[in-house]
C-alpha positions, 0 to 999 in steps of 0.5 A: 922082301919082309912081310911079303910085300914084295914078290919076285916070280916067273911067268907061266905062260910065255906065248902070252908074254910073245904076244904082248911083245910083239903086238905091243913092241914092247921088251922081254922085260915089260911084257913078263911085267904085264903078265905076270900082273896078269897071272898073279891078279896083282894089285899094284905093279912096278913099271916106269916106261908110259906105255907100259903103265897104261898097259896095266892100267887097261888090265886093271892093275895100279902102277907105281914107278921106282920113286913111288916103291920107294915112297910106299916102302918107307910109309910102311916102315920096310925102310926108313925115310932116309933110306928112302930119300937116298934111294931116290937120289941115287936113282936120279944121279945114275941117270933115272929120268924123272921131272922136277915137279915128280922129285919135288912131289916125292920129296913132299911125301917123305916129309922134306922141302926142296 
């Protein structure tokens, strides 16, 4: 992604991403999540599911869902506001689940009322 905001990687060490599945119950995909965080020290990661939000969060890591990516992206100017915006009512029409005061608030923050 420009200016490296973005990262897409493998996990080092898949006997930990087994242990954060099983102890956890949680998938393939949000155990790598974790622990890649982990592995990588990120700041700030991609997670939606509750439970694996507050998993990062108890490893110190900030969490920002799909709508909070796409919000960021365009503050930083990687897309525009509409490209932001679209996205996001292209996540919400395909089955996104999301509330209506989160929708409003995401909208407030690029600058539209709803």
């Amino acid at each position: 992604m420009r200016n490296g905001w973005l990262m897409v990687s493998s996990v080092d060490d898949r006997s930990k991403v087994a242990t954060l599945m099983h102890r956890y119950g949680i998938s393939l995909g949000n155990a790598e999540t974790i622990q890649l965080a982990v592995e990588y020290e990120a700041e700030l990661a991609l997670a939606d599911e509750v439970e694996v939000r507050l998993l990062l969060e108890e490893y110190g890591v900030k969490v920002r869902g799909c709508i909070g990516i796409l919000i960021e992206a365009a503050k930083r100017g990687v897309i525009s506001m509409d490209e932001s915006k679209n996205g996001i009512e292209r996540l919400v029409e395909t089955g996104y689940m999301v509330s209506d005061n989160v929708l409003k608030r995401a909208y407030e923050l690029l600058g539209e009322e709803r």
